[in-house]
N, C-alpha and C positions, 0 to 999 in steps of 0.2 A: 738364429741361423739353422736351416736344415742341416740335419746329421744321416748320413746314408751311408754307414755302414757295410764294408764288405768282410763279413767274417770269415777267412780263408785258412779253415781248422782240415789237415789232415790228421785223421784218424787213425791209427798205429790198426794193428793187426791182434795185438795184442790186448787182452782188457785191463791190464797194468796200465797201458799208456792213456789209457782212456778214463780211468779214474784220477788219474794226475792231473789232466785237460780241466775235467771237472776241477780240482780243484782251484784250479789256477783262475777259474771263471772265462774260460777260452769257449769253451761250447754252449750251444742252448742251453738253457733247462730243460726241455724234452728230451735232450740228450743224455745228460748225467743225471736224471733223473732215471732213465732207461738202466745204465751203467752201474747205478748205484745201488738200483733192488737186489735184493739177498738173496730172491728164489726166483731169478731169471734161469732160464736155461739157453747154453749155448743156440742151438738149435734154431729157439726163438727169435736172437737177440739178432741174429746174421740180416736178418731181412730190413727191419725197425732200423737197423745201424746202417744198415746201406741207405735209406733213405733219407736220415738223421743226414750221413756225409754230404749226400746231394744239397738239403737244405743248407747246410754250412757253407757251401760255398757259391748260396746266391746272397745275390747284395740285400739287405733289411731297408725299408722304411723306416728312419727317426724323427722325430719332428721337435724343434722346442715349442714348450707353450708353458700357459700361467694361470695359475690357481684364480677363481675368479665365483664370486657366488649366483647361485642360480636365480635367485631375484635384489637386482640390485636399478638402484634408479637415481637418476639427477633432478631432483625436486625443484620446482621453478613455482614462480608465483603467477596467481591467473590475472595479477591486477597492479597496476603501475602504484608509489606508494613512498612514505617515508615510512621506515621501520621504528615500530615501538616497542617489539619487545623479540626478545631471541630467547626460546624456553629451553634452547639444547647447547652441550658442549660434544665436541668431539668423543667421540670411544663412550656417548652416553646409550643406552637401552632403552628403548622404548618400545611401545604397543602400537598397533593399529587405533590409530584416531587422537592418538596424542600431540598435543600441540606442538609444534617445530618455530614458527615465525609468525611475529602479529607486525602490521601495518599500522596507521592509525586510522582509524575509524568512524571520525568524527561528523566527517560528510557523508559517509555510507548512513550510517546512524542516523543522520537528519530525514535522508530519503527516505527510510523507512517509514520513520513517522510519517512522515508527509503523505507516504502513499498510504498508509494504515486511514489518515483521519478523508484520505480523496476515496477509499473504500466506503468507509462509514459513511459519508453525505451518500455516494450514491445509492447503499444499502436502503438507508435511510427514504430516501425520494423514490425506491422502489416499493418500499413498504406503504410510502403512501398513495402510491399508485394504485397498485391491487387493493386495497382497505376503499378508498374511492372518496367522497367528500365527506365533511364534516357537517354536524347538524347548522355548528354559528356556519359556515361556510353555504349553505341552504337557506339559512336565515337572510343575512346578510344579499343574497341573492334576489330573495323576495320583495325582500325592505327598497332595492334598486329597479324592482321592476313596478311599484307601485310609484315609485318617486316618477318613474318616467311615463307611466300610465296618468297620473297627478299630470305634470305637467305637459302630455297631449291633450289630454281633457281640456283645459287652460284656454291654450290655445286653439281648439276646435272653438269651443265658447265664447268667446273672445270676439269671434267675426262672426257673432246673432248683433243684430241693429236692436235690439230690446238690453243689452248687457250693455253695450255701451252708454243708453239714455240711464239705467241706474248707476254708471258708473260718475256720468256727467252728474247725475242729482249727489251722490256722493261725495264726489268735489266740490261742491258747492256747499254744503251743508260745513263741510271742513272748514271751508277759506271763512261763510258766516259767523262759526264761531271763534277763528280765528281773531277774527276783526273786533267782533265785541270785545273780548277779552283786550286785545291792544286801545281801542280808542278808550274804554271806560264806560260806563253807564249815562243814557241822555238824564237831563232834567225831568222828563215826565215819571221818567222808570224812577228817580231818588223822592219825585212827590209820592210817587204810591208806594214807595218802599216808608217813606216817613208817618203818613197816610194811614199805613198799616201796622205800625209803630203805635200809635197813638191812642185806633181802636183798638188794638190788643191792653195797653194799657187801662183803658177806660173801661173794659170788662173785666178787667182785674180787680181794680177800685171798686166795681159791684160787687164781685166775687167775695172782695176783702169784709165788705160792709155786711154781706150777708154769713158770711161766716164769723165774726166778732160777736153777732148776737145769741150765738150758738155755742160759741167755742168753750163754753162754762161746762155744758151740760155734759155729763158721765159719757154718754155715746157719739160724743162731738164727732169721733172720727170717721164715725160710721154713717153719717147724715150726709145726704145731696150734696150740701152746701159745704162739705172737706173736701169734696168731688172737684167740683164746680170750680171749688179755689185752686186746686191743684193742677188740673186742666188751663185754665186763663194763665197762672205764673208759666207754663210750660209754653205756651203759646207768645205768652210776653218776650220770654227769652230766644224765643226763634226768631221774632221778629225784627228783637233788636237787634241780633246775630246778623241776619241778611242785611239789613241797614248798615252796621260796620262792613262786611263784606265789599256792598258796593262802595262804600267811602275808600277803605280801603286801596283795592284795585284788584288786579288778579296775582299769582305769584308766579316768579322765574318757571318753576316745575310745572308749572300748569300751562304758559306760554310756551315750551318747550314742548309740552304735549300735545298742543293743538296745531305748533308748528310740523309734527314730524307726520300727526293725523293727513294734513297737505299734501305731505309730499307725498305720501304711501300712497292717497288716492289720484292726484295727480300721474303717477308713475303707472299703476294700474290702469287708468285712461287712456295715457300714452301707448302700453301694451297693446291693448284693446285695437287701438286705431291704427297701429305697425304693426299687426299680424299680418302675416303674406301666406301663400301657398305652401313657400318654400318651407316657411317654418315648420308645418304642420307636417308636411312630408319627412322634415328631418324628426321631427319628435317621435312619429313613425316608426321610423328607423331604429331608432334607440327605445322605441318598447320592443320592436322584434328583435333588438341583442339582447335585450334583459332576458327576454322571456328566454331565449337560446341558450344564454347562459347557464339559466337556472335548469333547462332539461340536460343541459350537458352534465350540470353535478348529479341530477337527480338518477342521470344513467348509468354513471361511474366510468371511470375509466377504459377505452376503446383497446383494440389486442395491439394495434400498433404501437400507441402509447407503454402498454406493458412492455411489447418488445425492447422498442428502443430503453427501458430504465433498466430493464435485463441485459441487453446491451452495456450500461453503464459500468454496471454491475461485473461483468465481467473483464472488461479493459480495466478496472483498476484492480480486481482481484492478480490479474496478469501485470499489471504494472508494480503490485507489491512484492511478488513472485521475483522481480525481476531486482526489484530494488534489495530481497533479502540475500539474492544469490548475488549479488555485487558484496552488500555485506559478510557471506560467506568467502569471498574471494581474498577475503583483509585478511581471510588468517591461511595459515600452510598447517595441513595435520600427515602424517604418518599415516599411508596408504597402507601399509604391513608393519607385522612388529620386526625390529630389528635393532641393529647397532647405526647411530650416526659415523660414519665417514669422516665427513669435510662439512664446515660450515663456512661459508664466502660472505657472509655479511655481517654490521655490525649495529648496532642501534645507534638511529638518526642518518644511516645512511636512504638515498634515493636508489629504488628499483625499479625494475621493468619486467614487464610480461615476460617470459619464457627465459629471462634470468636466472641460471640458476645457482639456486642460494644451500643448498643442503643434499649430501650425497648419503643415502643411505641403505643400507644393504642387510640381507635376511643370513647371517652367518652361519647357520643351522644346515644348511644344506649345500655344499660346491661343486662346480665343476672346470672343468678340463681346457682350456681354450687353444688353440694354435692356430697362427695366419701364417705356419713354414711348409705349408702344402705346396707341390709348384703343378701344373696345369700334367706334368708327365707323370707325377705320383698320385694323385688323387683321383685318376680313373682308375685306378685298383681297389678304393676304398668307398665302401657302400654303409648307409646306415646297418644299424646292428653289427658290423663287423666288430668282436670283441677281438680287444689291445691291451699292452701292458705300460703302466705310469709306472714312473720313478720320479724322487723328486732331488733337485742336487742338494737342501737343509737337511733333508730326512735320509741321507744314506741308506738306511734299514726299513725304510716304508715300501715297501712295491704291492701296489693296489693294480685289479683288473677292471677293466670298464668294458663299456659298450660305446661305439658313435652314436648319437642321436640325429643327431643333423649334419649337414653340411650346404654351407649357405651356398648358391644357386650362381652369384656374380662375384667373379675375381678381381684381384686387385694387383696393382703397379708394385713391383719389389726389386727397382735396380735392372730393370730388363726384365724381371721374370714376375709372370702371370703367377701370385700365389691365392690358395683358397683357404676359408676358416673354415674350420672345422672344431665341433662342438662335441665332446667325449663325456659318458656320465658314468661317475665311477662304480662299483657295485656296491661298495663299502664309504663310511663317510671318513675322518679322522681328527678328533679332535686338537690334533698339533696344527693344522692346515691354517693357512692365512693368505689372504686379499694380495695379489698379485705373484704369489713365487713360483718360483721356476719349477720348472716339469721337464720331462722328456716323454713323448708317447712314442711306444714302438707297435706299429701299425702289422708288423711280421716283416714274409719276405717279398721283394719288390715283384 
């Protein structure tokens, strides 16, 4: 409640009565202060005291207000959340950047990774952008463009009338030996096979006889006739090899072999005879992407392509960015150092954005506040205007200030327009505490 004061002190004549005044605490202090110098002279004092009475008996500006610190804040969280850990108690001290409240963090945490490893691929694919192809990657390039050079060649030759007649002789010669093999050997081929059997053995039986007559002598082995016999059993045993052979028959693997001979050639035939236009246009085609291919690694990477993985590059650097300041958001730290206030939450409770969870204030420094201004007394009052505090705890404290401010838009008080006004004091005190009562005396109205 505004206090407005009408101090209605008359003055005595006498300076007796005027140091009584003083004492009683009836007059200013500029007054009894005047009254109370030891080497005032009459003279002097006549003028000062006449002015002294005038002020006495205009009404003063009082105002209540409350002790209140110059940085103080309602701490809120920038991110919805269950709470995991509360690191403050009330009346605790802290610093600037000390932790107050943690969230839990366990999905912040994840995103981080996640953008960290979406960073790395794209760093990654832009490092191999600029660097440009790899030798196997040129290789590999080459190896596909001869494959499709191969197979236009193929097909260009293919549709010559001279490839297909060796292709037809080809086939042929397959399915002939085919055939022999499955039917088996005729009768005339087993008499000349037997045929031949017989004179190998017959020139053995020479061979033998003429080496029996020899075979005594010191240099038996070295004679014609060790020759001759060695030659004929070699001959003997080939022959009668082929002779089982054809008794025999052919085997699975060798049937197997000349069947598959068939079909390869038969299949190459058929190529031969279905090549079209179109084919060869498409094969075409596919040696001019080979070869494209192949100058594209050979030229390395285009500037757009660089752009764009620079591009990549930078959206998830930003997406990490974004992902670490959400994980930043899990926790609340001490904006300044000071004393914890109020703490509003408790672990495991749900929070919200601009909840606020922690009141915390810089006790070091206070000031003055008062909302008992009414719209008729505060156009007398200008910043800088120096005032005197009292406070009703501290009976014996009277500090002098300065206004610093006074806020711009008033407020509703019961019908009356009041303004705040912001007083800083000259001096600090260390008795002073968060919320107490004041009186600002602003002078005379």
């Amino acid at each position: 409640m505004k206090r407005i004061v009408i101090l209605l002190v008359i003055v005595v004549a006498l300076a007796g009565a005027g140091y009584a005044a003083y004492a009683l605490g009836y007059l200013p202090a500029e007054l009894t202060a005047i009254l109370a110098s030891p080497t005032r002279q009459d003279a002097k004092v006549e003028q000062p005291l006449a002015e002294l009475q005038s002020d006495a008996l205009q009404p003063r500006v009082l105002a209540d207000a409350k002790v209140v610190p110059v940085q103080r804040s309602n701490l809120n969280m920038a991110a919805s959340g269950i709470v995991a850990e509360v690191a403050v108690r009330e009346g605790d001290r802290v610093e600037a950047g000390d932790l107050l409240v943690k969230l839990d963090d366990a999905q912040a945490r994840v995103a981080v990774a996640q953008a960290q490893a979406n960073l790395a691929r794209a760093q990654a694919n832009l490092d191999r952008v600029r660097a440009g192809a790899r030798s196997e990657d040129i290789a590999i390039a080459e190896a596909a463009l001869q494959a499709a050079q191969a197979a236009y060649e193929r097909l260009v030759n293919a549709a010559a009338p001279g490839n297909i007649r060796v292709a037809e002789a080809a086939l042929a010669r397959a399915q002939a030996e085919y055939n022999r093999l499955t039917q088996g050997p005729s009768e005339q081929i087993l008499i000349a096979a037997r045929a031949e059997v017989a004179a190998a053995e017959a020139q053995l039986n020479q061979a033998r006889s003429a080496y029996n007559r020899i075979k005594d002598l010191p240099d038996a082995g070295m004679r014609p006739e060790s020759l001759a016999m060695q030659q004929a059993t070699i001959a003997y045993e080939a022959a009668q090899a082929r002779l089982q052979d054809l008794l025999n028959g052919p085997t699975q693997a060798e049937l197997a072999a000349a069947a598959a001979a068939v079909r390869q050639a038969q299949a190459q035939l058929e190529m031969m005879r279905n090549s079209m236009p179109s084919d060869v246009t498409a094969a075409a085609a596919q040696v001019a992407q080979a070869q494209a291919q192949l100058d594209a690694l050979k030229a390395g990477a285009r500037p757009e392509e660089v752009a764009a993985a620079e591009a990549e590059v930078a959206a998830a650097t930003a997406a990490l960015q974004q992902a670490l300041v959400a994980l930043g958001n899990t926790e609340l730290r001490a904006p300044f150092g000071g004393v914890v206030a109020s703490v509003n939450v408790n672990v495991g409770e749900q929070v919200a954005p601009g909840q606020p969870v922690v009141q915390l204030a810089d006790d070091s420094a206070w000031e003055i506040q008062t909302s008992d201004l009414t719209e008729l007394d505060v156009v007398g009052v200008t910043p800088g205007k120096q005032v005197t505090i009292t406070f009703d705890a501290l009976p014996d404290l009277q500090l002098r200030g300065v206004v610093e401010r006074i806020r711009p838009i008033g407020q509703d008080n019961r019908g009356d327009t009041v303004y705040t006004v912001v007083v800083k004091p000259e001096r600090q005190d260390a008795r002073l505490l968060w919320n107490m009562t004041a009186v600002v005396d602003f002078g005379v109205k």
